[in-house]
N, C-alpha and C positions, 0 to 999 in steps of 0.2 A: 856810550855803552860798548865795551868790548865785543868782538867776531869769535865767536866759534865753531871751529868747523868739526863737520860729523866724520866726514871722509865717507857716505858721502858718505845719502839719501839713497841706490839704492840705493845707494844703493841705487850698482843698478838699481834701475829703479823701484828703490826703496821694499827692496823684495824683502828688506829689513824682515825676515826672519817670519813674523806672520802672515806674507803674500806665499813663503814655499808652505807655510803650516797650511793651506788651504788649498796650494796648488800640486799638495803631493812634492817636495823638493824643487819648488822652483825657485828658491835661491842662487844666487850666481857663487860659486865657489872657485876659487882659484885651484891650477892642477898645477902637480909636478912638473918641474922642468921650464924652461924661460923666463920672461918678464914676470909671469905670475909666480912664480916660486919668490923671486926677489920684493915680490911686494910684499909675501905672507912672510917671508924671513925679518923684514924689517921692519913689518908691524909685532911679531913677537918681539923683536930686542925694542923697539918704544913702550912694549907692553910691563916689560921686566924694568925698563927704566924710571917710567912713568909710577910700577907701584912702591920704587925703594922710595920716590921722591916723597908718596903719599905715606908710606908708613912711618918715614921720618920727622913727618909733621902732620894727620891727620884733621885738627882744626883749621888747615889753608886753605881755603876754596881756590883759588891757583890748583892747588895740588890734587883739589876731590877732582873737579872737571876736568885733571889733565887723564890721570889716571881712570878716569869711567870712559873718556872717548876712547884713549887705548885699549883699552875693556870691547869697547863696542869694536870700533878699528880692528882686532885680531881676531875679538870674535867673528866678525865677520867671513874675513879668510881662510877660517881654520877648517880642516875638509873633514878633522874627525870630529863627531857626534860630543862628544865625551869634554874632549878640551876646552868646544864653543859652549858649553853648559856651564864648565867651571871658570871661565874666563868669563861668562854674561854674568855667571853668581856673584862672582869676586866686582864686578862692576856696580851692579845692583848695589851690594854691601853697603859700599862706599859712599852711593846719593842716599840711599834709606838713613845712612847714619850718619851725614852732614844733614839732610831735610829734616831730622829733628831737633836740631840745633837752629836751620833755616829754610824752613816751612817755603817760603815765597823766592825761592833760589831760580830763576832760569832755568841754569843751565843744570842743575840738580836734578829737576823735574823730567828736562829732555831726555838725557844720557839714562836715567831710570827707565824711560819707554824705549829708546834702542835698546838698550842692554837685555830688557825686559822680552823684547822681541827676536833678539838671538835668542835665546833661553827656550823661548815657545817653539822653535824651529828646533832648537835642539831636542827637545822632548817629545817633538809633533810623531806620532798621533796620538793624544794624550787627552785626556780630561782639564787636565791643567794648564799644557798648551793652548784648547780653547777659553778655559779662564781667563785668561792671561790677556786676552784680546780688549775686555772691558778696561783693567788696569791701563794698557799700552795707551788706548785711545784716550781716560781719562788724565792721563800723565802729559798726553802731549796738548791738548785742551789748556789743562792749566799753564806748562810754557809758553803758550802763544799768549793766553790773558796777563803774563809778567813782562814776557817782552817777544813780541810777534816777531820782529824783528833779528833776533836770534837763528845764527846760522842761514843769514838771506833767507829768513822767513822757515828757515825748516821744520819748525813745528806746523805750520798750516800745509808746508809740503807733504812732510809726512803724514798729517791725516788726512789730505788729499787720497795719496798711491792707500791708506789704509780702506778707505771709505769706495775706493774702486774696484780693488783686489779682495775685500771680503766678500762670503755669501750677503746676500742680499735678508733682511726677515723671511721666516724663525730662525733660519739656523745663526744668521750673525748678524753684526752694523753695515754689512757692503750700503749704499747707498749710490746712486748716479747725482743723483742731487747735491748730495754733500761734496762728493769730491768733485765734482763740478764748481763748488760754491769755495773749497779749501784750493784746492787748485790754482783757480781766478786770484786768490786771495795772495799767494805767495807770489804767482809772477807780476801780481801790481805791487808787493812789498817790495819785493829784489828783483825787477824787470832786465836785470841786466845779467844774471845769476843763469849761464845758460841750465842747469838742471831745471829751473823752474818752467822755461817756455820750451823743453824738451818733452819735459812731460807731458805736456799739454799736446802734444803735434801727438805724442806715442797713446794719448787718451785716444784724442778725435779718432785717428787710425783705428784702432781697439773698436770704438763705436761705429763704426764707418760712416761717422761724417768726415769724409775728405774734405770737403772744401777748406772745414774750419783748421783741421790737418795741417794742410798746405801755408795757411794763414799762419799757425805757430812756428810750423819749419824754416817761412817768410823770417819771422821775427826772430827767429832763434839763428838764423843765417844773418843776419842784422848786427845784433851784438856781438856775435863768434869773433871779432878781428880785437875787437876793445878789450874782448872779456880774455882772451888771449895774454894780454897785457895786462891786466888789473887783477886776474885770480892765478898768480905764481906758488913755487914751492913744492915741494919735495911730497907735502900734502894729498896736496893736489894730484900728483902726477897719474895715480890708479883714477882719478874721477878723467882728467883729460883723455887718455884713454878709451876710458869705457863711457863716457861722451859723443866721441869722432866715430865710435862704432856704432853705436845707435844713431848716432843724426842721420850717417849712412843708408844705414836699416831703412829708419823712415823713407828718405829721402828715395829709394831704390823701388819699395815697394807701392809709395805713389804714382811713381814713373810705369811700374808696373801694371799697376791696375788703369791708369789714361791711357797706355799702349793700344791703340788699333788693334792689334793681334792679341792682346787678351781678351777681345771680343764682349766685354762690357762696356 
């Protein structure tokens, strides 16, 4: 079965569009000027390249998934409201009208809930943006049942950060349980995938169970040398990044909170 990568999860961590729809703009967005200008530059020219390829041949599933992750990919980056709505639209399009031709597509189903989830960020605070939330989580449910495996598990990742980041009932699906349980699930699929035992160290944190914390950071410090070596690419390089800053993060404010002098 083919890899494909999201670029990622988010997302940062997977702030994929419905964690800022609920955290008031918590999305990570790239600024003007440095490395982040060159990522959002170079995700726009993949995104323009990616849709002659798709418009050139629409029936290619090559060409729907390359073109929906570019979608998702620029949306991501895009700092205006407006662009990331018609880049998630134009993404969307693309798996709604390949999955009707094939229903039980992977990677169809995936790139429809990123996409789907820029889209809600774009439109957040919205009636529709909270709609949107059942879709996202229903779309990625099904990718994991076609192939779990997909993007080092990123459909269980992603409903993991979903399932944490939402309100909890009435108001949404947050759940501790679930993303506890989605979580688990992607770093026992891709253990070696640091997004996945990242998450897990920035969960525990979040909960403040430290200890378990320390244990993923353990483990995600474990693989950091191999996974170095084995996840290359030009892809990549905004995930390696915003990786090495968050392992950091954790890493810092562990050390912080055992400190003698922070007095807990």
């Amino acid at each position: 079965m083919a890899t494909f990568y999201s670029r990622p999860t988010g997302t940062a961590k997977l702030k994929l569009a419905v964690t800022g729809l609920f955290l008031l703009g918590g999305v990570w967005r790239g600024v003007a000027g440095g490395p982040e200008k060159n990522f959002a530059a170079r995700a726009e020219a993949e995104f323009h390249q990616a849709q002659n390829g798709f418009q050139a041949d629409t029936g290619n599933p090559t060409n729907v998934w390359r073109f929906a992750r570019a979608s998702f990919n620029y949306a991501e980056l895009a700092t205006n409201a407006t662009v990331r709505a018609d880049v998630a639209r134009a993404g969307i399009a693309a798996c709604q009208q390949f999955l009707a031709r094939a229903p039980k597509s992977a990677p169809g189903r995936y790139y429809l809930a990123l996409n789907s989830g820029e889209l809600a960020d774009a439109l957040a605070p919205s009636m529709t943006s909270y709609k949107l939330v059942h879709e996202i989580e229903r779309e990625f449910k099904s990718a994991a049942e076609l192939d779990e495996k997909l993007d080092f598990a990123g459909p269980a990742r992603c409903l993991g950060l979903l399932y944490r980041d939402a309100p909890g009932w009435p108001v949404s699906i947050g759940s501790k349980r679930k993303a506890r349980e989605w979580l688990d699930r992607a770093a026992a699929l891709a253990p070696d995938y640091p997004e996945n035992q990242l998450n897990l160290a920035e969960t525990y944190l979040q909960w403040h169970q430290r200890d378990d914390a320390r244990k993923f950071l353990e483990k995600l410090d474990a693989v950091w040398p191999v996974a170095q070596t084995n996840f290359t690419g030009t892809i990549l390089e905004k995930d390696w990044q915003d990786w090495a800053t968050r392992r950091e993060t954790v890493r810092t404010e562990l050390n912080r909170i055992s400190s003698p002098k922070s007095g807990r």
